[in-house]
N, C-alpha and C positions, 0 to 999 in steps of 0.2 A: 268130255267125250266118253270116259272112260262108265262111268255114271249113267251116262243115257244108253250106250251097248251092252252093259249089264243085264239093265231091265227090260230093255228090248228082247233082248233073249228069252227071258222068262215070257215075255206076250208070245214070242216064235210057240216058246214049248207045250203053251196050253192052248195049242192049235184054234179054232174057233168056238171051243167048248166053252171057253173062258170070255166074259164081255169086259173090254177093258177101254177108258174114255170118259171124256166128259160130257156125251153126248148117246143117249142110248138110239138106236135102229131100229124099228120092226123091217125084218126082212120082207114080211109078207106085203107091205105096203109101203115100204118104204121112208115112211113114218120118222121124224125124229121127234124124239126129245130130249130137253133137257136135263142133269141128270142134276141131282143136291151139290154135286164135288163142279158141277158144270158153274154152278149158283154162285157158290164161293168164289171159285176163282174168278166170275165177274165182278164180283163185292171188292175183292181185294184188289184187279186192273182198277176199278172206281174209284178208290180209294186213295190209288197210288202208295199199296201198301200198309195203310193205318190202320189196318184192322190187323195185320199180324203182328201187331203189338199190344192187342188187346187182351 
């Protein structure tokens, strides 16, 4: 807990300036996509982990 309220802080303090996620928004359309760090951490749920051992 202590670990996730940290960093959360830091997403509070760089208001909306800051894009943070694994999934990027255009606001103008609503749009997602996925983002590289999105990719990974699919790879590594698939995996069940074996790839951060690589």
């Amino acid at each position: 807990y202590y670990a996730w309220s940290l960093l959360d802080n830091f997403e509070w303090s760089a208001g909306y300036s800051k894009r943070f996620g694994i999934v990027h928004v255009d606001y103008a359309t609503l749009g997602r996509t996925i983002k590289a760090s999105g990719r990974y951490y699919s790879n590594v749920i698939r995996t069940h982990g074996a790839v951060l051992n690589e």
